[in-house]
N, C-alpha and C positions, 0 to 999 in steps of 0.2 A: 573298118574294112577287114581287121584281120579276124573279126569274127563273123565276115559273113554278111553284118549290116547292110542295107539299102544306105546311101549317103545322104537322105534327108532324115534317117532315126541313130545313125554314128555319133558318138559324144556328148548326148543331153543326160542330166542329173539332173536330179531334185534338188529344191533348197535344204531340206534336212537332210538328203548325204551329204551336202558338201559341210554344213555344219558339223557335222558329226566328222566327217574326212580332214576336214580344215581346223578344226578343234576353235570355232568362232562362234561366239555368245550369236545363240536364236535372234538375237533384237537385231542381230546386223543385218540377217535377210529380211527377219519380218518385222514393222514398223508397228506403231498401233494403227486402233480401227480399221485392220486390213490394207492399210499402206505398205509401200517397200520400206526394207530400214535402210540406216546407212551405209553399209558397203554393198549392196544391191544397186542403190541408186545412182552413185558413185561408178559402180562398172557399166551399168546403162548408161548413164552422161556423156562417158568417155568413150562408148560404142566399143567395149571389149566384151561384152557378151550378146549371144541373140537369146533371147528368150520366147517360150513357146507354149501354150496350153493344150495342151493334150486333154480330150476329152472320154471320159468313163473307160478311164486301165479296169484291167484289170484286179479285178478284188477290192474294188472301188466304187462307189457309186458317181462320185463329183468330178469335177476336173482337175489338175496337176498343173501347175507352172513347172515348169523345166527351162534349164541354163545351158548353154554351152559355149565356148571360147569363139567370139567373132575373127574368123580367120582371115573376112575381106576385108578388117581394119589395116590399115598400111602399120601402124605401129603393133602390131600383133605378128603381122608378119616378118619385120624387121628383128623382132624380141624371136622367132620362131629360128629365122636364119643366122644368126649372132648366133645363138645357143648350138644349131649345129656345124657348125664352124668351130666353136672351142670345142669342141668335143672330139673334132678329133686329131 
């Protein structure tokens, strides 16, 4: 929102930035044969992420999987409100 975003393109990343940002071994997002890896699957299970394809970005021919934090999970929410609560 603070830049401006429409709220259904606000907070989606790639699986290779968050590898890269999270500093977590590729096999975690991506699995073989084109499966999910383990900590994909793992936050899909548990509904803390929505995931999304995005079809022909730009500078791209194919389409993208994109992540972002499931905000309408109760326990997402809870972890969201804890957190600003200590803080201040």
């Amino acid at each position: 929102m603070a830049k401006g975003l429409n709220l259904d393109l606000a907070g989606w990343r790639t699986l290779m930035s968050l590898v890269m940002e999270l500093r977590i071994p590729r096999s975690g997002f991506y699995g073989p044969e084109g499966r999910d890896g383990a900590v994909l699957s793992e936050l899909d299970r548990r509904g803390l992420v929505e995931r999304r394809i995005f079809l022909e970005q730009r500078g791209r021919g194919g389409s993208i999987t994109k992540v972002r934090v499931g905000f309408d999970t109760p326990a997402v929410r809870e972890f969201l409100k804890q957190n600003i609560v200590d803080s201040f």
